[in-house]
C-alpha positions in Angstrom: 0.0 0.0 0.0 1.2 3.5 -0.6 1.0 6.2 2.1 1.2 9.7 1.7 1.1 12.1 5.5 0.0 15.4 5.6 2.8 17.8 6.7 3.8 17.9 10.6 3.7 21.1 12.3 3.3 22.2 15.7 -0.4 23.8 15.5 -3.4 23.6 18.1 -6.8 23.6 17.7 -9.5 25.1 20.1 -12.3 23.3 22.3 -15.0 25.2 24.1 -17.0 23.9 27.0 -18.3 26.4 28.7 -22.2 27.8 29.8 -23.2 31.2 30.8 -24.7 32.2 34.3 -27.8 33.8 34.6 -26.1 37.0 36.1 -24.5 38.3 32.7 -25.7 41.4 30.9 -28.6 41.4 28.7 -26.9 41.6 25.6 -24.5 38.5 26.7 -27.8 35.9 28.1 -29.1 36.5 24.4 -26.5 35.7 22.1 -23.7 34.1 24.3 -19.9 33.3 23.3 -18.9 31.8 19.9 -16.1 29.8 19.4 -13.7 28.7 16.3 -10.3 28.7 14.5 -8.2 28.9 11.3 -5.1 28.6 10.2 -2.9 32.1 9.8 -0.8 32.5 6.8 2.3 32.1 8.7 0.9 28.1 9.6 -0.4 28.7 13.5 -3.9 28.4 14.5 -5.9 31.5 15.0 -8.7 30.9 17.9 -10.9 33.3 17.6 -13.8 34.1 20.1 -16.5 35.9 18.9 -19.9 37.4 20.3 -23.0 38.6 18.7 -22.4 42.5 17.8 -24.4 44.8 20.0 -26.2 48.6 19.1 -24.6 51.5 20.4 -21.3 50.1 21.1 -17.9 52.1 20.5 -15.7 48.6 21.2 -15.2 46.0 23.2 -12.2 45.0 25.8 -11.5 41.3 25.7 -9.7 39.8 29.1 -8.2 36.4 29.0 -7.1 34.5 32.1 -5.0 31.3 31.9 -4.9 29.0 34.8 -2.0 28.2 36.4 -2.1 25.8 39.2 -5.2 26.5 41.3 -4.9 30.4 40.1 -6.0 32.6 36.9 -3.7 34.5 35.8 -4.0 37.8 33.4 -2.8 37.1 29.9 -4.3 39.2 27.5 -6.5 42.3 27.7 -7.5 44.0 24.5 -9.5 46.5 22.6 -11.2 45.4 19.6 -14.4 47.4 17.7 -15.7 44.1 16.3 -17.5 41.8 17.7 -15.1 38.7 17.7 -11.6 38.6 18.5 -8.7 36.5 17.4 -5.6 35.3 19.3 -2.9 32.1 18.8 -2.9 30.3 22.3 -0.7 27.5 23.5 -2.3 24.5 25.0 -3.9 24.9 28.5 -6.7 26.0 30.6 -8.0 29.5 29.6 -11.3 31.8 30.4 -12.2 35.3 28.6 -15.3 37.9 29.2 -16.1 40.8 27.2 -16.8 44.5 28.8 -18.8 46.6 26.1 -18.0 50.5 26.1 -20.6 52.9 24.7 -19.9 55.9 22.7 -18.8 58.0 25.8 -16.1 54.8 27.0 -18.3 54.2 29.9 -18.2 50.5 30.6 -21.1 48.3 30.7 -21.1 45.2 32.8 -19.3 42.7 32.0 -20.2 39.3 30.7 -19.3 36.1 33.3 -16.4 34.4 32.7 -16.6 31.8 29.4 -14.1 29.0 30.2 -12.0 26.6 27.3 -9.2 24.9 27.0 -6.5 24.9 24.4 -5.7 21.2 22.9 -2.6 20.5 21.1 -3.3 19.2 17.4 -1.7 16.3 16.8 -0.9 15.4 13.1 -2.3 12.2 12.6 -0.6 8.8 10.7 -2.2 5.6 8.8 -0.2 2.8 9.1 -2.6 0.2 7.7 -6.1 -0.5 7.9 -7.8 -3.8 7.2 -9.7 -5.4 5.3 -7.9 -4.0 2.2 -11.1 -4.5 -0.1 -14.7 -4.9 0.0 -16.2 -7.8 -1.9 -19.9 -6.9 -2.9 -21.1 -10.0 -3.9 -19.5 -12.3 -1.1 -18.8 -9.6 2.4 -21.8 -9.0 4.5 -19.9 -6.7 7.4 -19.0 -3.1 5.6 -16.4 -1.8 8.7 -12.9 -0.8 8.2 -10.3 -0.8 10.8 -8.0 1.7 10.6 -4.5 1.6 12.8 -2.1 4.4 12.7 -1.3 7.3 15.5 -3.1 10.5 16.9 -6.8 9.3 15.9 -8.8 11.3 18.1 -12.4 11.1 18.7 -14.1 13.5 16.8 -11.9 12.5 13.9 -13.6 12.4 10.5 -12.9 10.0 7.5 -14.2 9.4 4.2 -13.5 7.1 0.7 -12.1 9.3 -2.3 -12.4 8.1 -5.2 -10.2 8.2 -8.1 -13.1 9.9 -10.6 -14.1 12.2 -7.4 -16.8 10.1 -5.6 -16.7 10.6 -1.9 -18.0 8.3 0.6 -18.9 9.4 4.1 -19.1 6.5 6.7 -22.3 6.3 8.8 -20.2 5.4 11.9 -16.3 6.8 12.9 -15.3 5.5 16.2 -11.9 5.8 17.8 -10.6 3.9 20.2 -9.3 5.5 23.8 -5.6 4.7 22.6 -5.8 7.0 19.6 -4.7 4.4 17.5 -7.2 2.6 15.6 -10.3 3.6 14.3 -13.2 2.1 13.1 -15.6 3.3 9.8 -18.8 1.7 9.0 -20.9 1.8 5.8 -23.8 0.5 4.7 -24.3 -2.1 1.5 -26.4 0.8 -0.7 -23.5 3.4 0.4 -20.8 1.6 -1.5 -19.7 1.8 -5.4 -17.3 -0.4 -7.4 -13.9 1.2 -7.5 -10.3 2.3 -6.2 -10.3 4.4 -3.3 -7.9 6.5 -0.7 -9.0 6.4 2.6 -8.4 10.0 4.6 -9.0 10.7 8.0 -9.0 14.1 9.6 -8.5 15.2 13.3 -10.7 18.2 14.9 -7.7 20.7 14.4 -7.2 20.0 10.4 -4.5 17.5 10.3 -5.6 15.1 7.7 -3.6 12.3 7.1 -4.1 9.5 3.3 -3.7 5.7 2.8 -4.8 3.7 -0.3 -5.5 2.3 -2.2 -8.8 0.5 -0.7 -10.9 -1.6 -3.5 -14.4 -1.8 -3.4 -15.0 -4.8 -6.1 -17.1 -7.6 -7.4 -15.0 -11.1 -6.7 -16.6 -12.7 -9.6 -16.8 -10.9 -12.9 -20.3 -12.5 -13.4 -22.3 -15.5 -12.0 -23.7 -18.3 -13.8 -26.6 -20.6 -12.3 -27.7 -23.9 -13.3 -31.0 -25.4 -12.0 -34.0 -27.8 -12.1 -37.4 -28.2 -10.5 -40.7 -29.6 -10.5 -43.5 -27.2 -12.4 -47.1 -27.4 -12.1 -49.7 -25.3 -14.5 -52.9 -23.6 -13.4 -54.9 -22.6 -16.2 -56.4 -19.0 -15.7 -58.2 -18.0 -18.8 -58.5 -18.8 -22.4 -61.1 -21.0 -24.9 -59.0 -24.0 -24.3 -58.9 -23.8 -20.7 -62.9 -23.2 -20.6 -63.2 -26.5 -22.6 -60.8 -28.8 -20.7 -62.1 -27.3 -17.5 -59.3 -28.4 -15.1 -58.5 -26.4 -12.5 -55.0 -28.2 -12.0 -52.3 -29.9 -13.8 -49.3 -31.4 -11.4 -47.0 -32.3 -13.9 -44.3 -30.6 -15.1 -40.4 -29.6 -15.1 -38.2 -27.1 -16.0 -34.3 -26.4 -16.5 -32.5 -22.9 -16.2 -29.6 -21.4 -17.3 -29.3 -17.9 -16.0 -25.7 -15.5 -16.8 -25.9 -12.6 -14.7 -23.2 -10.0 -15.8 -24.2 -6.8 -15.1 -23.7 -6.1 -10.8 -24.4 -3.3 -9.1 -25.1 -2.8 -5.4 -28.8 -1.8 -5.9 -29.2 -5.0 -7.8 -28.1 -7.1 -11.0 -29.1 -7.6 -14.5 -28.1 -10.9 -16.9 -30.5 -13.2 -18.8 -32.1 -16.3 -18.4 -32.9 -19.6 -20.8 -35.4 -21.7 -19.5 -36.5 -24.9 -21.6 -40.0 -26.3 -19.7 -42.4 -29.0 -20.5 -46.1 -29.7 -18.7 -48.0 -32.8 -19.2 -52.0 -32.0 -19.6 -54.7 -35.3 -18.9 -58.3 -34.6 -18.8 -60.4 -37.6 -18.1 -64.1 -37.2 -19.1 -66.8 -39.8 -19.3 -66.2 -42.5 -21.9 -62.8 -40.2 -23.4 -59.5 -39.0 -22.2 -57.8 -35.7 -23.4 -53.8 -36.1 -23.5 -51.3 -33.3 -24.5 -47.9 -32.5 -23.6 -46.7 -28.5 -24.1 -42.8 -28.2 -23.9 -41.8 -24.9 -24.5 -38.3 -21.9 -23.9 -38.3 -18.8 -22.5 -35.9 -16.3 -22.8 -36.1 -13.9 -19.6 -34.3 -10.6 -18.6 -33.9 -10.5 -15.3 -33.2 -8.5 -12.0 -31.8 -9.5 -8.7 -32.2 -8.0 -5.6 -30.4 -9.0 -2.7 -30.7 -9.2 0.9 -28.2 -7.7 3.2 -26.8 -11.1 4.7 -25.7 -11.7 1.2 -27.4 -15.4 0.9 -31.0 -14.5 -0.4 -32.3 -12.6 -3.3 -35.1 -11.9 -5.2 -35.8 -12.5 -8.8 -37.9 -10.7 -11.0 -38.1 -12.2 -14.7 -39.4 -10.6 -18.3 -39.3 -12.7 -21.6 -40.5 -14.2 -24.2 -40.5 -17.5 -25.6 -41.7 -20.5 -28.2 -44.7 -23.3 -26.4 -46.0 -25.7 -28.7 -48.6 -28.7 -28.2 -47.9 -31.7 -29.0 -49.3 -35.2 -29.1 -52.8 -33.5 -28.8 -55.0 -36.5 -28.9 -58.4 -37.5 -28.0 -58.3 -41.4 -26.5 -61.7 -43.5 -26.6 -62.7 -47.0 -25.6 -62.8 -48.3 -29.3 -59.8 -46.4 -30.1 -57.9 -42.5 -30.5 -57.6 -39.4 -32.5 -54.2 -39.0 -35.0 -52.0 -36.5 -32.3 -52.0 -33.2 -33.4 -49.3 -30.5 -33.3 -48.7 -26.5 -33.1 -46.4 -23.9 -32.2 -46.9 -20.6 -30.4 -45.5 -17.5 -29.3 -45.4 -16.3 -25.7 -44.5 -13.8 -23.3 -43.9 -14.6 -19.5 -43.4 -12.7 -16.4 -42.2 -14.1 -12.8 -40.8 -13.9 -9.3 -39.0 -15.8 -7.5 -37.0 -16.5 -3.9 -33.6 -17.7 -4.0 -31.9 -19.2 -1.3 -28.0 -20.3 -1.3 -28.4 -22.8 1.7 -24.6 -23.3 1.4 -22.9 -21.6 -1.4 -22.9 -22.4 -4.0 -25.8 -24.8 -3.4 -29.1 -23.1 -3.5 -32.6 -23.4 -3.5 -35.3 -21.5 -5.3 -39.2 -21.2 -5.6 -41.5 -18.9 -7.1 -44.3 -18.0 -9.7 -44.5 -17.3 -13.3 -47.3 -16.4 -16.0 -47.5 -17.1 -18.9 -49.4 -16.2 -22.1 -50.0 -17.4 -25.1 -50.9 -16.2 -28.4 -53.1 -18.8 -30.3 -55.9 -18.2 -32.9 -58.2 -18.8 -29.9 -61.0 -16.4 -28.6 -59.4 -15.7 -26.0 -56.1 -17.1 -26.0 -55.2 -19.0 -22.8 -53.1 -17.6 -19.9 -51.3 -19.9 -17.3 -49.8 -19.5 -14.0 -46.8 -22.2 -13.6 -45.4 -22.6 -9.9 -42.3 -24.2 -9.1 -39.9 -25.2 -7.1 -35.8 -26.5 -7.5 -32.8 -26.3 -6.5 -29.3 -25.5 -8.4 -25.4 -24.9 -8.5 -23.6 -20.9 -8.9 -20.6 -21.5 -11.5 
């Protein structure tokens, strides 16, 4: 891995923790004490301390007090005619109030005493983090573990990417040694890539490691599978004259190559050869057909977060045909008869991968046909099978 550190210099940063009493000036219980820094021009951090700005005002004398044992001393006191004020402070234990003067230099009261302390920012180092890439298709924890030096609490971290894309983690926690700190993302957060991971502390100080892959381990997945396929009839001429509400036999086979993977889902296609066997007993004759058939389906999966169960949605078309369509009497049976037809098909599914890359699956398609009946028939095929991920 390749490290690059932001430059070391001897800079602090500013941390305010203070409240104001009840006994401060009107102006003061209204808008209170605000608090921040930058960084000067000659590299040092500027604090500055600012306060809302007040009418009638001709300036405003700042007093800072540092402690110094069980003592404040005096450190700074000031003029300023703006209503903040900045100052470069080493660490320690500090406190400051503000005293308005009006346009004739008579004081107001001042404000009670605003205490903060001065941390010193330490520049902060990545010496490795782990894991070193995320696999989409196969991980189902999304936390990196980052171990270096100074990483405070507070610190902040993202992914940069090499085309710009930045990912924030939902979760930043550093641990009470300062070195090691853990990120975590969510599934939909992530993007296939190369990334740099920065971190930087509450006073600036960044630091860079990389790179960190976010990938697919497989460049696509193939599935083979089989099941069991019963047919409902739901509509059509035919149906109305066979008048079954059932047929249990059937089977299918699917190939499925899914190439496209993304993490709100993938896209590939599906070939699905089928066949249902149709007997419809009636009083002195039997009805016998058989109706193999292919599909060709788009489809979409979605998966689940623990990365073992997905759904399926199918779209396609395909070729059915009928054959062996007989009638079978007592004395004797029809010459079969035999025709093609076109169809389109729609479907869902559940897939299961009970131990990868064995996996089980079950779900519903329809199907419709397009025959020179009046109304042409419509079926809805369960099934159930199980398969093997190439």
């Amino acid at each position: 891995m390749l490290y690059k550190k932001a430059p070391r210099s001897l800079l602090f940063f500013l941390t305010i923790a203070f409240g104001l009493s009840a006994g401060t000036l009107i102006w003061a219980q209204e808008s209170g004490f605000r608090s921040g820094f930058r960084i000067g021009d000659d590299g040092r951090f500027m604090q500055t301390l600012g306060w809302e700005e007040q009418e009638n005002v001709l300036y405003y004398e700042v007093e800072i007090e540092k402690r110094a044992g069980e003592l404040w001393e005096e450190f700074i006191r000031e003029k300023t005619e703006r209503a903040f004020f900045e100052v470069s402070l080493a660490p320690g234990m500090y406190r400051y109030r503000v005293r308005p003067y009006d346009f004739l230099e008579k004081p107001g009261q001042a404000a009670a005493w605003a205490q903060f302390e001065i941390l010193e920012a330490k520049q902060p180092e990545i010496f490795r983090f782990s894991p070193e890439s995320f696999y989409m298709d196969e991980d189902v924890v999304w936390n990196i573990d980052i171990f270096g030096r100074n990483l405070a609490n507070g610190i902040g971290a993202y992914l940069q990417g090499q085309q710009g894309k930045r990912i924030i983690p939902r979760m930043a926690r550093a641990e009470q040694q300062e070195d090691r700190v853990r990120l975590g993302f969510s599934y939909t957060q992530l993007d296939v890539g190369v990334y740099t991971i920065h971190v930087t502390n509450p006073g600036g100080l960044t630091a860079e490691l990389g790179p960190f892959r976010i990938a697919f381990k497989k460049l696509l997945d193939i599935n083979v599978s089989a099941g069991y396929k019963p047919t409902f009839p739901l509509y059509g001429r035919i149906n109305e004259l066979f008048d079954t509400a059932f047929f249990p036999i059937g089977a299918y086979i699917r190939l499925s190559v899914i190439p496209f993977k993304r993490s709100w889902g993938y896209i590939g296609f599906e070939l699905e050869p089928s066949w249902s066997y149709f007997l419809i007993a009636r009083e002195g004759y039997k009805i016998q057909l058989q109706m193999p058939g292919g599909t060709l389906y788009g489809v979409y999966q979605k998966w689940f977060s623990n990365r073992i169960m997905a759904l399926n949605f199918r779209i396609g078309a395909g070729i059915h045909s009928i054959v062996g369509y007989r009638f079978i009497f007592n004395a004797g049976e029809t010459e079969p008869m035999a025709s093609l037809m076109p169809a389109i098909a729609a479907g869902l599914s559940f897939q299961w991968f009970v131990r990868k890359p064995f996996f089980v699956e079950a779900g519903m398609d329809f199907t419709h046909l397009f025959t020179a009946d009046n109304p042409p028939p419509g079926y809805l095929r369960l099934f159930a099978g199980a398969g093997w991920q190439f």
